[in-house]
C-alpha positions, 0 to 999 in steps of 0.5 A: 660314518656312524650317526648315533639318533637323537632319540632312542626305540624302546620296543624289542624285536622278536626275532635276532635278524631279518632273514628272507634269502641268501646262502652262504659264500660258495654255495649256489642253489640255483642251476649253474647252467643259470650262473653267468660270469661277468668280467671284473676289470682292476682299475686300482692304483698305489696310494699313501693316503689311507682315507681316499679310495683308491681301490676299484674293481668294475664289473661288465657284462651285457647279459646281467639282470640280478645279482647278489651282494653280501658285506660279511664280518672278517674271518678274524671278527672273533679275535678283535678286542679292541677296534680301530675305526680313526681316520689316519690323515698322516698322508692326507691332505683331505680338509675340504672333503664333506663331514657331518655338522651340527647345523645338518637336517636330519629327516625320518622318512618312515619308521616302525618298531624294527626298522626306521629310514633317516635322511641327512643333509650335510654343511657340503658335498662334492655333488648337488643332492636333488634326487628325489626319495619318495616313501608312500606319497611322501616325496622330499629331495635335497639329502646327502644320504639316507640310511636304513636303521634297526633295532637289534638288542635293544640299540640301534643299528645302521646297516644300509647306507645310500648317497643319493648324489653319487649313488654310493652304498656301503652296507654292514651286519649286526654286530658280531656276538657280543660286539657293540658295534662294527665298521663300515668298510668297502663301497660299492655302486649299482647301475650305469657306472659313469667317470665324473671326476669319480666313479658314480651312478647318476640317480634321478629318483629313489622309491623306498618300499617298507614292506619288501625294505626295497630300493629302487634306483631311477637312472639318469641314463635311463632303467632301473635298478631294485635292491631288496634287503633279503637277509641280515643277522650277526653273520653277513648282510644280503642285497639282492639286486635286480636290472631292468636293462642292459647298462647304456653304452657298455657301461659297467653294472656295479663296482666295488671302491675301497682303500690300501696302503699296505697289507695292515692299513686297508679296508680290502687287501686281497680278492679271490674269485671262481669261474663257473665251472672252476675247481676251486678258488683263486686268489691275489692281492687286490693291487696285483690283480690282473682282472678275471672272468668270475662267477663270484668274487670276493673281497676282503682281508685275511690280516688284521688292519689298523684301519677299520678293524672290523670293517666287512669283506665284500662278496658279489655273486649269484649273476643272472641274464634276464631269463632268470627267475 
């Protein structure tokens, strides 16, 4: 969800994005005897209500230490004219969920020019908020979520979303072209991915590092998790992803979660993916999947959706063991 901040930046940035890393989709600079592939299991069901996340995909494998996530804006970002972004609570029954209030804290952790990190706390939530996030030798609990902002064309835009409580990221690229504005789509986890009620990561602490826009993850189950923003521009958003262990008890390391109703009511309808040594792509609709061993993954829509229009597909990829420099 989008918060719009109360007050706004007047400084303009120099350049049009953030870009340190991150090739395109498909291409892969490093050695492919260093590519791992890791086992994408479909744990998805059938649903009516276009507001619950019935998609979820869970990535698993012992030997994964980094990984590269990347949210990019649809192939048809160019046709859209009028965007679609309304909850459709037609077949929904979702009144007691968590929303954004009047009587919230809002809090901003530490803020530049180009870059700010805001926390929120909302009326309710589903699970206690008591992870710490410490910036520098600020520490402060008691947030639902914290998001990172930038200034691009002379508005603020929020590109990296996280729920402390549950462990939650949902990430975005600049508005595309002349666009004011884009969607949030697709979530996805990173770390020990447990059942409880639903999928979540456990998180015992958060460490915001400003100079690298860096996150790391203390885990509940134990290990760590760093996730550096490495580029974002008009295009696509990258994270580049680092383990400290092994995920306990065979645990799944990440997970994407998403809705569809049908083909035109959805965040993510379809999934293609490729082997390590593959031709080329295969592809499924997102609820028939049956699963694959995958190098890299992406998932998205070709069709336009009356849900979330603009909404990002998701790409994870570039899966390394802990050898990998």
């Amino acid at each position: 969800m989008l918060i719009e901040p109360h007050d706004r930046r007047r400084f303009l940035i120099g350049a049009a994005s953030l870009a340190l890393a991150g090739p395109a989709l498909g291409q892969n600079a490093r050695d492919p005897e260093e590519e791992l592939q890791v086992r994408i299991e479909n744990n998805s069901a059938p649903e009516l209500c276009t507001e619950k996340d019935n998609i979820e995909l869970d990535f698993i494998s012992p030997r994964v230490r980094r990984m590269q996530v990347q949210a990019i804006h649809p192939s048809y970002i160019g046709m859209v004219g009028s965007d679609h972004w309304a909850p459709d609570w037609s077949s929904c029954d979702l009144s007691h969920d968590s929303k954004f209030g009047a009587n919230g804290r809002r809090l901003t952790f530490w803020e530049t020019p180009e870059f700010w990190l805001t926390g929120y706390t909302l009326p309710s939530f589903w699970r206690p908020n008591g992870v710490s996030i410490r910036v520098g030798d600020r520490v402060e609990t008691g947030f639902h979520l914290i998001q990172l902002w930038m200034l691009y064309r002379e508005r603020a835009e929020e590109i990296l979303v996280l729920y402390p409580p549950d462990g939650y990221w949902r990430a975005r690229p600049l508005p595309f072209e002349d666009m004011r504005w884009t969607a949030y789509g697709s979530s996805f986890l990173t770390g020990p991915v447990e059942v409880q009620r639903r999928p979540l990561v456990a998180l015992k602490e958060i460490v915001f590092e400003p100079g690298s826009h860096t996150f790391t993850l203390e885990f509940k189950r134990g290990g760590q998790a760093r996730v550096q923003l490495a580029k974002v521009d008009q295009d696509r958003i990258v994270l580049d992803v680092a383990f400290s262990d092994a995920m306990p008890d065979g645990l799944p390391f990440a997970a994407l979660r998403s809705m569809y109703a049908m083909q035109t009511m959805s965040d993510a309808a379809r999934v293609a993916w490729r082997t390590k040594r593959g031709n080329g792509w295969e592809e499924a609709p997102v609820i028939g999947f049956a699963g694959a061993q995958a190098a890299e993954i992406w998932v998205g829509r070709h069709l336009p959706s009356r849900h979330n229009l603009s909404a990002p597909d998701m790409v994870f990829g570039k899966f390394q063991g802990a050898a990998a420099q």
